[in-house]
C-alpha positions as CSV (number, residue, x, y, z in Angstrom):
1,X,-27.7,-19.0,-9.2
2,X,-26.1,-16.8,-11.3
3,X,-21.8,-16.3,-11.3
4,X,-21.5,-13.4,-8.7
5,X,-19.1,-14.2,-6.2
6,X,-21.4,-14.0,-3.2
7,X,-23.5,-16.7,-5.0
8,X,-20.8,-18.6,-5.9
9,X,-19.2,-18.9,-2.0
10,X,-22.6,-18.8,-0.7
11,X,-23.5,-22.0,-3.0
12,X,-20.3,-23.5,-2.0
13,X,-20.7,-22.6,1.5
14,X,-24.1,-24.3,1.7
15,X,-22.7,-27.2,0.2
16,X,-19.5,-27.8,1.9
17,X,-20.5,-26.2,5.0
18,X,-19.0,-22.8,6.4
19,X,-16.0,-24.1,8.3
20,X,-14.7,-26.6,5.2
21,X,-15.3,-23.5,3.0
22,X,-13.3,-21.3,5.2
23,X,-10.5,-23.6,6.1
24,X,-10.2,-24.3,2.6
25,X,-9.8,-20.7,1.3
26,X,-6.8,-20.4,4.2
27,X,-5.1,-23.2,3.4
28,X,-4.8,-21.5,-0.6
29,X,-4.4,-17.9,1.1
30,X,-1.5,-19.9,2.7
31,X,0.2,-20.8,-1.0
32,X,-1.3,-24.3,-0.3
33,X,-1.2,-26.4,-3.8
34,X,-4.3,-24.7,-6.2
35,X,-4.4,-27.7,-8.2
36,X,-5.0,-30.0,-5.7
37,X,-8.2,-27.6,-5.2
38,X,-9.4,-26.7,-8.8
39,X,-12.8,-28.1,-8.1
40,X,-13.2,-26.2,-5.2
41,X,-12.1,-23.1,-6.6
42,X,-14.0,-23.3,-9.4
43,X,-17.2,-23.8,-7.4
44,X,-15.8,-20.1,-5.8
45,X,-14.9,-18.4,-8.7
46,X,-16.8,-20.4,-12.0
47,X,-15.7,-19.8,-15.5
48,X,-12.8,-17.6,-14.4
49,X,-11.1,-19.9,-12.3
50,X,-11.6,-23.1,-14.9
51,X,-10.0,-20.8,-17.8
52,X,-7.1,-19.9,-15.3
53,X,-6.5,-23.3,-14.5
54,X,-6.8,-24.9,-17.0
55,X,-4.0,-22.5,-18.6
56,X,-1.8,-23.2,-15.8
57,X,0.4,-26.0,-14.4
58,X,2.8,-27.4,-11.1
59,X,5.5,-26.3,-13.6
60,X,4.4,-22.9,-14.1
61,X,6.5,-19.7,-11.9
62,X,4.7,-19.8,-8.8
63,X,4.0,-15.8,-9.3
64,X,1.6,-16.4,-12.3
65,X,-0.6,-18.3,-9.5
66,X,-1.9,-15.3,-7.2
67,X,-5.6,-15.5,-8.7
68,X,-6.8,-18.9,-6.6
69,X,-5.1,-16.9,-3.4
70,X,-7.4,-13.7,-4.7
71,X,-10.4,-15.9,-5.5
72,X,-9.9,-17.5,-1.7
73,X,-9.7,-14.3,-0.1
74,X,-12.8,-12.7,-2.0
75,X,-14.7,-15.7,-1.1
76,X,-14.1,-14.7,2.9
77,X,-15.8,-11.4,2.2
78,X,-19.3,-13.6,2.2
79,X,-18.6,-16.7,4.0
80,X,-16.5,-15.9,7.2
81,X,-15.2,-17.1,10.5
82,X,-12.8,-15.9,13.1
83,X,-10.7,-19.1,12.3
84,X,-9.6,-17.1,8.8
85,X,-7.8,-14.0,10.9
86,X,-4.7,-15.1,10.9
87,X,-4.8,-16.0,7.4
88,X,-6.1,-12.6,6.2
89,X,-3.6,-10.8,8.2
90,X,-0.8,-12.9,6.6
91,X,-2.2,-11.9,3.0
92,X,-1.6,-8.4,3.4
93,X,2.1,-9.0,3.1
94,X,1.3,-11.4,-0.3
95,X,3.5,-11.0,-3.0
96,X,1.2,-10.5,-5.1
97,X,-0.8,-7.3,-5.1
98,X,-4.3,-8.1,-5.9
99,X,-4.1,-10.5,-3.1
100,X,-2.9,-7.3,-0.8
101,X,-6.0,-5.4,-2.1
102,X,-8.3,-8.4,-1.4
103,X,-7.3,-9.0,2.1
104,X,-8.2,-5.4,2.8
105,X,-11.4,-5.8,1.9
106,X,-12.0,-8.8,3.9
107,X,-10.5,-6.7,6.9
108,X,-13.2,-3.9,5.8
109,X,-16.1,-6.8,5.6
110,X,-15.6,-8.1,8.8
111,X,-13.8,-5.6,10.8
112,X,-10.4,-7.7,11.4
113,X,-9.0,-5.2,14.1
114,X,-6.1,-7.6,14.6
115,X,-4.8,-6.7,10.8
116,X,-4.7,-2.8,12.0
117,X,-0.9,-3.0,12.2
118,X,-0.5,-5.0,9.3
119,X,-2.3,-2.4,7.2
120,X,0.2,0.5,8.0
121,X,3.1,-0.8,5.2
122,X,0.6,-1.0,2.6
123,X,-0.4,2.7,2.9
124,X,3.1,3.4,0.9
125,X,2.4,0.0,-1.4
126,X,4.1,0.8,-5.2
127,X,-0.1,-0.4,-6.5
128,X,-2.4,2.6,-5.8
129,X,-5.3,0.0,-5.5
130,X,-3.9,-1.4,-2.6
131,X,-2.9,1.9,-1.2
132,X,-6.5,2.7,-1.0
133,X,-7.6,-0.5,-0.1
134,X,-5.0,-0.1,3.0
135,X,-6.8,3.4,3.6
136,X,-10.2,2.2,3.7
137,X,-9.6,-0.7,5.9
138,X,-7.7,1.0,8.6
139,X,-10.6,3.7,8.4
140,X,-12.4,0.9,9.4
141,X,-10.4,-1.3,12.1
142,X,-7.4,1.6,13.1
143,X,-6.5,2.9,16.0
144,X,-5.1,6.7,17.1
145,X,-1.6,5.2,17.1
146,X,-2.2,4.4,13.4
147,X,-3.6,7.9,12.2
148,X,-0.1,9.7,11.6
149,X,0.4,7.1,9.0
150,X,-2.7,7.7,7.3
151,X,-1.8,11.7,7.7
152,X,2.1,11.2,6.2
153,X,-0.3,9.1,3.0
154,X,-2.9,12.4,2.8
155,X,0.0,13.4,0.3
156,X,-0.2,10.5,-2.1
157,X,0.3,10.9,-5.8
158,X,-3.0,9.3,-6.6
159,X,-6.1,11.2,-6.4
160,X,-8.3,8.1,-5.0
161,X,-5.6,7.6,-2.8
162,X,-5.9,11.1,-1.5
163,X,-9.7,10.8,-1.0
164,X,-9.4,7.2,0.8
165,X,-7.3,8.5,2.7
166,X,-9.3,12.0,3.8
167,X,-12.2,9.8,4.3
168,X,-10.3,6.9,6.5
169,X,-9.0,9.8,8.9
170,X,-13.0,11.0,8.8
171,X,-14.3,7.5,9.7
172,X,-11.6,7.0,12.2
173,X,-12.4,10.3,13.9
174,X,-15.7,9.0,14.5
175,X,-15.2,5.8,15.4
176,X,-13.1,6.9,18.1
177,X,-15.1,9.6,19.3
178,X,-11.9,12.1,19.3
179,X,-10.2,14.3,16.2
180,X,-7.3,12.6,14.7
């Protein structure tokens, strides 16, 4: 086994079964305690995750601990069930910004259409990351009433942005059979 995350959530996964994995990794996405969990998440996220830790305490301001809520949502990307929607639609509104950017890709890997709405505010997010992240994901899961968004974000500063953005509209097109 090496220390990619799919191996890593896969191992765990196996070990601790899908639904324990899962509920675990929404009870963190939920800002439950990461210290009461450090095993677990450093059987999802190895050497990372014990350096983090291990740097960290209860005392420490809450903001410095977004990573276990980034290692649990990048650990539903490859070990899934329906139970974690709620929980992933919740994350896009996270403080924290690489937790935004994560739960879009977990909308992307398993086509959460109930996060379509959610995803609209983060097409104007301040982290271009997430903007894109947004972009891609509602290329994915969106609807016609969410297209004029992504038209009023084909204007972004950001270059990727930009192209995410040309592409969601492409993708969306598509996948409704209809221009947008």
């Amino acid at each position: 086994m090496t220390d990619a995350p799919a191996d890593l959530a896969r191992s765990t996964a196996r070990r601790l079964g899908t639904d324990e994995t899962v509920a675990r990794c929404v009870t963190l996405l939920a800002h439950g305690d990461p210290f009461a969990e450090t095993d677990f998440l450093v059987s999802l996220s190895g050497a990372a995750a014990a350096s983090e830790m291990s740097r960290r305490t209860p005392d420490d301001d809450p903001t410095l601990l977004y990573w276990p809520r980034v290692w649990a949502a990048r650990a539903l990307v490859y070990v899934w069930s329906e139970d974690a929607v709620p929980a992933v639609v919740a994350a896009l509104g996270d403080d924290a910004w690489r937790v935004r950017e994560m739960a879009a890709k977990v909308v992307v890997a398993h086509e959460v259409g109930a996060a379509g709405d959610a995803l609209v505010p983060l097409l104007t997010d301040p982290v271009p990351r997430v903007r894109s992240a947004a972009a891609r994901a509602l290329g994915t899961v969106g609807e016609a009433e969410h297209a004029p968004a992504l038209r009023a974000a084909a204007g972004d500063d950001d270059p990727d942005v930009r192209r995410r953005v040309a592409a969601a509209l492409t993708a969306l097109s598509r996948r409704l059979d209809r221009p947008l």
